[in-house]
C-alpha positions, 0 to 999 in steps of 0.5 A, spaced: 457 452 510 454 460 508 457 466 505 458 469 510 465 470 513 468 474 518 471 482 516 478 483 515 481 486 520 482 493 519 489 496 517 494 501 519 492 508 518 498 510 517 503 512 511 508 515 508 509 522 504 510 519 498 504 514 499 500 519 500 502 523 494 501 518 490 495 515 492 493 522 491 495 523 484 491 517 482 484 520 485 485 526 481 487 522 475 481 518 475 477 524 477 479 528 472 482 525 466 480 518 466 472 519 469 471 524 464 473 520 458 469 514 460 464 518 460 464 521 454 464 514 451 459 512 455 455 518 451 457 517 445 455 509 445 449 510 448 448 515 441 447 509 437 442 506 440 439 501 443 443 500 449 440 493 451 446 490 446 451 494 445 457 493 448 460 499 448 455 502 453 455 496 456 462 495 459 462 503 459 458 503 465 462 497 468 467 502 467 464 507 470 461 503 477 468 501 478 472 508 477 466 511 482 468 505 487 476 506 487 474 513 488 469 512 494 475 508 497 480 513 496 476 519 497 475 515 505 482 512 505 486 519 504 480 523 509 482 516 514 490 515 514 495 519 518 501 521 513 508 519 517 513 525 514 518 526 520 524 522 521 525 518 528 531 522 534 533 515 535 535 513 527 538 506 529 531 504 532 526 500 527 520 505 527 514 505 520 518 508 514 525 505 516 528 501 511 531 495 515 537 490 512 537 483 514 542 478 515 539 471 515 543 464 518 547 464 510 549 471 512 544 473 505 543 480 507 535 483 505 533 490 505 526 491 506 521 498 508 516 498 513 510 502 509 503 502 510 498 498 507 496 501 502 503 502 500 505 495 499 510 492 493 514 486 493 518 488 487 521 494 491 521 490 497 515 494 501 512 491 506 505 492 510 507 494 518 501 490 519 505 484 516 509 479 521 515 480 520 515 489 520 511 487 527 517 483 529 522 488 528 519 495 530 522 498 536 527 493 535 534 496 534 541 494 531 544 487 532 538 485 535 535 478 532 528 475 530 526 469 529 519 469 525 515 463 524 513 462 518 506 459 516 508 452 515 511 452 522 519 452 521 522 458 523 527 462 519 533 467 524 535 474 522 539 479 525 538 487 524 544 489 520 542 497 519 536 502 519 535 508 514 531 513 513 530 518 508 528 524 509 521 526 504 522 531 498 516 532 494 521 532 487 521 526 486 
């Protein structure tokens, strides 16, 4: 068996307002605040010496690479997505940004929002609009049921309780 693997299949270009804000607010801060820093440490670090065995410079560089290549990256990502800001006409239809509540068969009540790929966080129950369940519920609407299978083969029933969306301001 080799090395190679086949490539990931793309994500989705889109993402929310505030998706965006923030990803835009960590590409300035690495390029403004953080990358400056590093490299005065890595200046001071390489004053000192041979640099073959000092630490300091060292991983100071690894820093660097590693702040240029998330640079990289989100310089492409912010110039590649397309920013969803506008709330649907039909608000009761399951749509990307939508925070969609689920009932399972115990009547437990979920709420989950369909966000882009680049935005997702299970501690606020974000979800990828790539995932399968996100894929499941769009363009399904109010008292609709879905049945996701799930990895290990069983199947578990949920039924769209309520869709909400929430209009974008940038105070927050």
């Amino acid at each position: 068996m080799g090395r190679w693997r086949p490539p990931q299949p793309r994500s989705s270009k889109y993402i929310t307002a505030e998706g965006y804000q923030r990803l835009n607010e960590e590409l300035k801060h690495l390029w403004k605040v953080k990358r400056p820093a590093v490299t005065e440490a890595v200046r001071e670090a390489a004053a000192q010496g041979d640099r073959s065995e000092n630490a300091e410079y060292i991983y100071g560089k690894k820093q660097l690479r590693e702040i240029d290549r998330r640079v990289r990256y989100l310089s492409k990502r912010l110039d590649d997505i397309t920013v969803v800001d506008r709330i649907p006409e039909d608000r009761d239809t399951v749509f990307f940004g939508a925070w969609v509540t689920l009932a399972d068969e115990d009547d437990v009540e979920k709420r989950y929002r369909i966000v882009g790929a680049d935005e997702i966080d299970a501690a606020q129950n974000y979800i990828s609009v790539d995932s399968p369940l996100a894929r499941l519920l769009l363009k399904r609407s109010i008292g609709d049921e879905v049945t996701l299978e799930k990895p290990d083969g069983s199947e578990v029933w949920y039924e769209i309780v309520a869709v909400e969306y929430q209009a974008y301001s940038q105070d927050r």
